[in-house]
C-alpha positions in Angstrom: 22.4 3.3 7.9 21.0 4.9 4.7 17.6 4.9 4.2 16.7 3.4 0.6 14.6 5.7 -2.2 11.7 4.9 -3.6 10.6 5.7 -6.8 7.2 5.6 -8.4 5.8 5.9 -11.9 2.5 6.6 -12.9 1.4 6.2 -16.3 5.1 6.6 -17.8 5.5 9.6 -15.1 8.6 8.7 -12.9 8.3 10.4 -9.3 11.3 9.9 -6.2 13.4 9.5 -5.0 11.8 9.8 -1.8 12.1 7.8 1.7 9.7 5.1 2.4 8.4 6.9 5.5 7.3 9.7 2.3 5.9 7.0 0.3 3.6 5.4 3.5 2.3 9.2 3.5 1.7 8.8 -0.3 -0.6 5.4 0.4 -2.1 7.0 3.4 -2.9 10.4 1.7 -4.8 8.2 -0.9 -2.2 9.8 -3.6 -0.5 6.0 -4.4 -2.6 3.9 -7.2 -3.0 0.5 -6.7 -1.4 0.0 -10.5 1.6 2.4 -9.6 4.8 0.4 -10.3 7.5 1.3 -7.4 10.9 0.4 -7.4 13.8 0.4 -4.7 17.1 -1.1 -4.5 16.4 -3.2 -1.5 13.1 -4.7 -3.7 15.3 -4.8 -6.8 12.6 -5.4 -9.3 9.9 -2.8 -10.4 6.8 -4.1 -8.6 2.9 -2.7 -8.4 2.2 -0.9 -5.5 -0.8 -3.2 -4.6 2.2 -6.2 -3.5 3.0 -3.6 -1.1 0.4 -1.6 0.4 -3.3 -3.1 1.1 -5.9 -1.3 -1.2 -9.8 -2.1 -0.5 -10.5 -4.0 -4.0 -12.5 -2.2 -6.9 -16.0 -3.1 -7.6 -16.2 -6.2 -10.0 -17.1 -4.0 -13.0 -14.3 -1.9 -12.3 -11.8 -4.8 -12.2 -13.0 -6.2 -15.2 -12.1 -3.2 -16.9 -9.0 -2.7 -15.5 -8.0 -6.3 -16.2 -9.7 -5.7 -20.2 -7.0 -2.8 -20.9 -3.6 -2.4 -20.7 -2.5 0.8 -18.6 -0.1 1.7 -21.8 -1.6 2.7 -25.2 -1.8 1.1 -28.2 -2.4 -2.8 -26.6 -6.1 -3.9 -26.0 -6.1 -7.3 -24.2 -9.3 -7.7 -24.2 -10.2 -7.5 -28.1 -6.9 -9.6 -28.6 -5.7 -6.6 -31.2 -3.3 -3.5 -31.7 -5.0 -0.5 -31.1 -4.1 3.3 -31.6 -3.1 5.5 -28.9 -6.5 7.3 -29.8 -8.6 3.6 -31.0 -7.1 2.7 -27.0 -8.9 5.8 -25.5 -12.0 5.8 -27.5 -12.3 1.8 -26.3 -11.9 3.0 -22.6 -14.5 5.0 -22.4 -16.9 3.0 -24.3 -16.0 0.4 -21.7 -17.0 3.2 -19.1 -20.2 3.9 -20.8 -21.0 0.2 -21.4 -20.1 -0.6 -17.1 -22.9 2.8 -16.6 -25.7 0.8 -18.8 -25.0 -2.1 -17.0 -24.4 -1.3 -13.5 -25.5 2.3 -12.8 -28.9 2.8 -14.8 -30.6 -0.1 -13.5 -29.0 0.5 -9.6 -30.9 3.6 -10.3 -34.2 2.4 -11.7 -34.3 0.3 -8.7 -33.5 2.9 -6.2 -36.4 4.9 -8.6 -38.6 1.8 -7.9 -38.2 0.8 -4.4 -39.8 4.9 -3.8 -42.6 4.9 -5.9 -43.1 1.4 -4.2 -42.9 2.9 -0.8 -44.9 5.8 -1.6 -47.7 3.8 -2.7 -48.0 1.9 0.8 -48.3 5.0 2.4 -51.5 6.4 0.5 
C-alpha cells in the first residue's frame, strides 16, 4: 500500500509532499503552526493543522489577536474594513504593542511590586 503525501502551506508557502510519519516529526520538532493548512488525498479537503495534531492553546491575549486578523493581507476582521497589505501589517503590530500595555507592563509592575514589598518585610 502507498503511503499518502502531505502537503502544507504556511502563509501562501506550499511545502510536501512528504509522508505523514515526516509530518508527525514536523508537529513534534515544534516546526508545524497551529494555523498551517495541510492537505492529503485521504483528508480530501485543505484543513488547519490544529484539527489534526493537539497544540497547548495560546494565551487569551494571543487568541484574541489571532482571531482579530486574518492570516492573509489586505482583510482586517476585526475593524470590519479592507486594509492594505502594509495598513494589515502596521495594524498587527499595534495590536502587539497594545497586548504589551495591557498584559506585559503591569505583569511586570507587579512582579516590580511584590520585591520591593518583600524587601521591606525583611528590614
Amino acid at each position: 500500500m502507498e503511503e499518502t503525501n502531505w502537503y502544507v502551506v504556511r502563509k501562501g508557502r506550499k511545502m510536501g509532499p512528504m509522508s505523514r510519519s515526516q509530518l508527525d516529526q514536523l508537529y513534534k520538532s515544534d516546526n508545524l503552526q497551529r494555523n498551517d493548512d495541510l492537505f492529503s488525498s485521504d483528508v480530501g479537503e485543505w484543513t488547519k493543522a490544529s484539527k489534526l495534531y493537539p497544540f497547548t492553546p495560546p494565551p487569551p491575549a494571543v487568541e484574541q489577536l489571532i482571531s482579530a486578523t486574518d492570516s492573509s493581507p489586505g482583510t482586517l476582521r476585526a475593524a470590519g474594513k479592507v486594509a492594505s497589505e502594509g495598513e494589515h501589517q502596521e495594524t498587527t503590530a499595534l495590536h502587539l504593542v497594545l497586548a504589551w500595555g495591557f498584559v506585559g507592563i503591569p505583569l511586570v509592575f507587579g512582579v516590580v511590586q511584590t520585591l520591593i514589598n518583600s524587601m521591606k518585610l525583611f528590614q
